[in-house]
Every structure is written in C-alpha cells, then in structure tokens.
LUMVEXDO-346913 format. One record per residue (C-alpha): residue number from 0; residue in three letters; x, y, z. Coordinates in steps of 0.2 Angstrom, whole numbers. Example, Ala and Ser with C-alpha at 12.3 -4.5 7.8 and 13.67 -1.06 7.14 Angstrom:
2
+------+------+-------+-------+-------+
: resi : resn :     x :     y :     z :
+------+------+-------+-------+-------+
:    0 :  Ala :    62 :   -22 :    39 :
:    1 :  Ser :    68 :    -5 :    36 :
+------+------+-------+-------+-------+
REM end
This chain:
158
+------+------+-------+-------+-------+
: resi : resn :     x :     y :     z :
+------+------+-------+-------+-------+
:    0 :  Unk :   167 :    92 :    49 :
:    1 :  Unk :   164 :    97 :    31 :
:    2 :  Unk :   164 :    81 :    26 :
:    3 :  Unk :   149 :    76 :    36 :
:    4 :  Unk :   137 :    92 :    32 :
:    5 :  Unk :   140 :    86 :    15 :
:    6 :  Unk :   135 :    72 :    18 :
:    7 :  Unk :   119 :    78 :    27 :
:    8 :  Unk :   117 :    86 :    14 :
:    9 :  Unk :   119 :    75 :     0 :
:   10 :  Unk :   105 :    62 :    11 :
:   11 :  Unk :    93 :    76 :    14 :
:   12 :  Unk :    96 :    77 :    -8 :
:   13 :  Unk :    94 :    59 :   -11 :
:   14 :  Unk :    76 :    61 :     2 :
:   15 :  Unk :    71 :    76 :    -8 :
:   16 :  Unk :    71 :    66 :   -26 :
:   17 :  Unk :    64 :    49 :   -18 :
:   18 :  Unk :    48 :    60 :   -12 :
:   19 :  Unk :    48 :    67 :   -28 :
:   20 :  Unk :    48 :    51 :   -40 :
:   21 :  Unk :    36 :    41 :   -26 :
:   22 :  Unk :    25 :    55 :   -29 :
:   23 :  Unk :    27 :    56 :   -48 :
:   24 :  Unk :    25 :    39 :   -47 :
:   25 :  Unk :     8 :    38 :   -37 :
:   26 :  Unk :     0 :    51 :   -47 :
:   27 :  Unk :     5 :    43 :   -63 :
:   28 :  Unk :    -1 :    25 :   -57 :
:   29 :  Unk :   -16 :    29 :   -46 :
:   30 :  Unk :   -35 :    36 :   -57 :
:   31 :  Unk :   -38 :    53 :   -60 :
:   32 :  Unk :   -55 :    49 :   -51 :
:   33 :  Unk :   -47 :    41 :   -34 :
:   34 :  Unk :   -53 :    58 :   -27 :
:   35 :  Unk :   -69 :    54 :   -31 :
:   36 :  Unk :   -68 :    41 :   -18 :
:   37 :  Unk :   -72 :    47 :     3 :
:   38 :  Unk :   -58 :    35 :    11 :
:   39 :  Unk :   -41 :    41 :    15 :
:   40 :  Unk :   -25 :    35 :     6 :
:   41 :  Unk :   -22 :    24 :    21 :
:   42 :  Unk :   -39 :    17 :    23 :
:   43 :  Unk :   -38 :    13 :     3 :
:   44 :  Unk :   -22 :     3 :     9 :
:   45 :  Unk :   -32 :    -9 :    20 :
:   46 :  Unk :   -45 :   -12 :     8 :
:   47 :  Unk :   -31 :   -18 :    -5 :
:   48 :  Unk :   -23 :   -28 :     6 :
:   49 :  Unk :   -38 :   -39 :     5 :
:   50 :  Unk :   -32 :   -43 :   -13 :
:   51 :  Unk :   -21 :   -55 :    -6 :
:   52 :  Unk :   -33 :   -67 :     8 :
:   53 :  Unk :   -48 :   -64 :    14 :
:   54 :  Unk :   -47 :   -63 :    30 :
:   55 :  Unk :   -33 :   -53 :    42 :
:   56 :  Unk :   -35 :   -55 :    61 :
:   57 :  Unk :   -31 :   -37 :    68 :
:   58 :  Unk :   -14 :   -39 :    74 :
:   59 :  Unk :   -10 :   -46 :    54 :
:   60 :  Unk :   -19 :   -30 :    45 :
:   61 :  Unk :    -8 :   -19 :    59 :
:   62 :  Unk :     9 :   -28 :    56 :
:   63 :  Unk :     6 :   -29 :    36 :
:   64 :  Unk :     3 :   -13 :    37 :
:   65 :  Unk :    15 :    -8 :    49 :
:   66 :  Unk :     4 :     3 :    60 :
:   67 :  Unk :     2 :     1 :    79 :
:   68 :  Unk :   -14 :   -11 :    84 :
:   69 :  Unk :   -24 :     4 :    89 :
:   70 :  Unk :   -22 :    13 :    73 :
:   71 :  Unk :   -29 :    -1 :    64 :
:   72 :  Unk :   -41 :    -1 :    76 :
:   73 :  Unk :   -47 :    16 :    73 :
:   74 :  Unk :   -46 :    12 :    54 :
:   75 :  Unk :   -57 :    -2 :    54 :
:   76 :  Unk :   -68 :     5 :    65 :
:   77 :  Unk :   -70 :    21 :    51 :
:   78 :  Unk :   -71 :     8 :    38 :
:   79 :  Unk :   -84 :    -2 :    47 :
:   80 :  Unk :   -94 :    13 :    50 :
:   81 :  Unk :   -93 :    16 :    30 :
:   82 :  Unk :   -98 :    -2 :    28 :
:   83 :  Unk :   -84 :    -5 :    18 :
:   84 :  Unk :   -77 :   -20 :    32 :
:   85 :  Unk :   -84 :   -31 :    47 :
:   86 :  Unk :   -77 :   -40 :    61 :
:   87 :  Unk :   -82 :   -56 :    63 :
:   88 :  Unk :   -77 :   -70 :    77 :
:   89 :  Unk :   -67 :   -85 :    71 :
:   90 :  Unk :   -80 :  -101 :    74 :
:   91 :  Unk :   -66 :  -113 :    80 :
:   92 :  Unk :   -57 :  -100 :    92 :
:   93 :  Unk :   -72 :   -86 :    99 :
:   94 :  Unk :   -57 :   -76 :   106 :
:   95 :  Unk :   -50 :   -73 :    88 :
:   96 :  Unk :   -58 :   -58 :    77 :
:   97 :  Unk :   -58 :   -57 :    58 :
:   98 :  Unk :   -59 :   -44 :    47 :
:   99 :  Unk :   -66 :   -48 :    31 :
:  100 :  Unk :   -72 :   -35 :    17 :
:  101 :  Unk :   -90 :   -31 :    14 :
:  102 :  Unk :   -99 :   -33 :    -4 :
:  103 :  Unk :   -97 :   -14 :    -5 :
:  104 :  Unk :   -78 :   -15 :    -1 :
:  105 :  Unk :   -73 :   -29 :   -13 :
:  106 :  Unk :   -85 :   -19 :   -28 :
:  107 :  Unk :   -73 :    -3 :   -23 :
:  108 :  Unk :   -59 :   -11 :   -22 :
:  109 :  Unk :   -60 :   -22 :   -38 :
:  110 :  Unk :   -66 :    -5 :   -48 :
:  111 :  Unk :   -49 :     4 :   -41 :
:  112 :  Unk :   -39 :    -9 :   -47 :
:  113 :  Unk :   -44 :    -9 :   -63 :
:  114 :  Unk :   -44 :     8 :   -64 :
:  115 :  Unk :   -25 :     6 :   -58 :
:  116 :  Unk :   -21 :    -6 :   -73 :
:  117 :  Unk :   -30 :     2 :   -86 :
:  118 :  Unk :   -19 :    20 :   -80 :
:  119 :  Unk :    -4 :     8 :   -81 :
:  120 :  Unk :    -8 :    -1 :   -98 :
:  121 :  Unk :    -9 :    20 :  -103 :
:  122 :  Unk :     9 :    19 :   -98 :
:  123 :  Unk :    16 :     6 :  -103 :
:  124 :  Unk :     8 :    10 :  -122 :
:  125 :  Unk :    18 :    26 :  -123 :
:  126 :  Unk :    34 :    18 :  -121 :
:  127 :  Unk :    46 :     6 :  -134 :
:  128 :  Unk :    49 :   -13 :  -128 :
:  129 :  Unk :    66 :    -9 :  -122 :
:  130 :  Unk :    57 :     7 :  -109 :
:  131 :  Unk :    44 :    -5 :  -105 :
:  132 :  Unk :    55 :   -19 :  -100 :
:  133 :  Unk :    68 :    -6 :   -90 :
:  134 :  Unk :    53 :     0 :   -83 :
:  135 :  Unk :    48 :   -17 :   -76 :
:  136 :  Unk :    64 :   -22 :   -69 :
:  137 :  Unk :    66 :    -6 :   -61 :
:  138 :  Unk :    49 :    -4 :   -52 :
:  139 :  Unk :    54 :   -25 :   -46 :
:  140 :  Unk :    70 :   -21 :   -41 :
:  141 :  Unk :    63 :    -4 :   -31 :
:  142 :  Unk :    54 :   -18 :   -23 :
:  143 :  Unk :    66 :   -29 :   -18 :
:  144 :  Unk :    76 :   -14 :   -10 :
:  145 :  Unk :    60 :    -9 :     0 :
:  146 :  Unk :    56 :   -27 :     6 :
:  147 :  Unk :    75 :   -28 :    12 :
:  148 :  Unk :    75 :   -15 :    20 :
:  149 :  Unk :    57 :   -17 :    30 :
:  150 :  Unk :    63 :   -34 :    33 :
:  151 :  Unk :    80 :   -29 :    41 :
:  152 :  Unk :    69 :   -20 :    55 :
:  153 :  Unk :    57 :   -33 :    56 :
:  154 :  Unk :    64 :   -45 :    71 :
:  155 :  Unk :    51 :   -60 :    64 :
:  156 :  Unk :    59 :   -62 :    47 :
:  157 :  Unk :    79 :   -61 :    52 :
+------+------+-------+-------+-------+
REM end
C-alpha cells in the first residue's frame, strides 16, 4: 500500500516539474510582445499550423490539433470573424470545405515566427557549443517522446 502512494506521489512530482519546465520553456521561446496579440494560445496554434500546407479541411485542423470537430469549429469561426481565416469549397468536390489563411493571418503568423526565432537566436547566444548542441538534442528528443506517445493513442498510425 505504501509502495503505491509513493508512487502517486512520485508521478504527481514528475507532473509538477513537466508543467514547470513546459512553462519555463514557453515563456522563454515565445516574444515578450505575444500579449500584444487578441487571439488565444489555442487560436495562435491553428494559425501556425498553416506553416506547414496551406489548406486543412476541418476534420485535418481538428485531428492535427487533436480537438473535437466542433471546437475547431468554434475556433475557426472566432478566427474568421477576426478575418484571420476563410472557408472556402473545394472546386473539384463542392461538399469539401477548406480552410485557408487570410493575408492578415499569414502577415501575423509570419511576424510571430520571427519573433519566435529571433527570442531563440537570444538563447542560443547565451550558451557554449557543447549547451547549444545538448540543448538541440534535448528539445528533438522531447519530441520524439511526445510524438510516441500521441501516436500510441492514435488508432490511424499503429
């Protein structure tokens, strides 16, 4: 029985300094202005997303996202309203919906990410080769774990 409270313990611990070092992180990584900017952390998600393509249907944004189909729904809808998205319907297949970002969105989204890597080229001056490169394997290995463990829930990619 002791045993397992320990254990309880020992996992609410290992919670505890993950929340603390995701935060340190995210406040070291993310601009000092981000506040300046009216979207939520998650609506900022969506807009970066589109880093990658430039198109998501719904059901992709909600399932790279991993929020149910009418959160996303909600989300677009607050981004659309901030002209920051639109949905547009697929020419070949009427039935299909894509979200694509506006002008407005991509000019946010490119200024945050440059901000980002300007805050990270901040960091990675402050530290010696050998803290730079421990950094980089460490942050790509944090990664991997997270993608493993995402992908061991996700039915599609077993």
């Amino acid at each position: 029985m002791k045993s397992r409270a320990l254990k309880k313990n020992n996992r609410h611990d290992m919670i505890d300094r993950i929340l603390t070092a995701y935060n340190d992180i995210s406040k070291s990584i993310n601009p000092a202005n981000l506040h300046k900017i009216e979207l939520t952390s998650s609506q900022i998600k969506v807009l970066a997303t589109f880093s990658e393509r430039e198109y998501y249907t719904m059901t992709e944004l909600s399932q790279v996202l991993s929020v149910t189909l009418p959160t996303m729904t909600a989300m677009v809808d607050r981004l659309i309203q901030s002209g920051l998205v639109t949905r547009e319907r697929d020419e070949k297949d009427r039935r299909v919906v894509q979200v694509r970002l506006t002008q407005e969105g991509k000019n946010i989204i490119h200024n945050l990410m440059k901000n980002r890597k300007q805050e990270i080229e901040k960091i990675l001056t402050a530290l010696d080769d050998k803290e730079v490169n421990l950094f980089m394997d460490s942050i790509e290995h944090v990664s991997q774990l997270l993608a493993k463990a995402r992908n061991a829930g996700d039915p599609h990619t077993a």
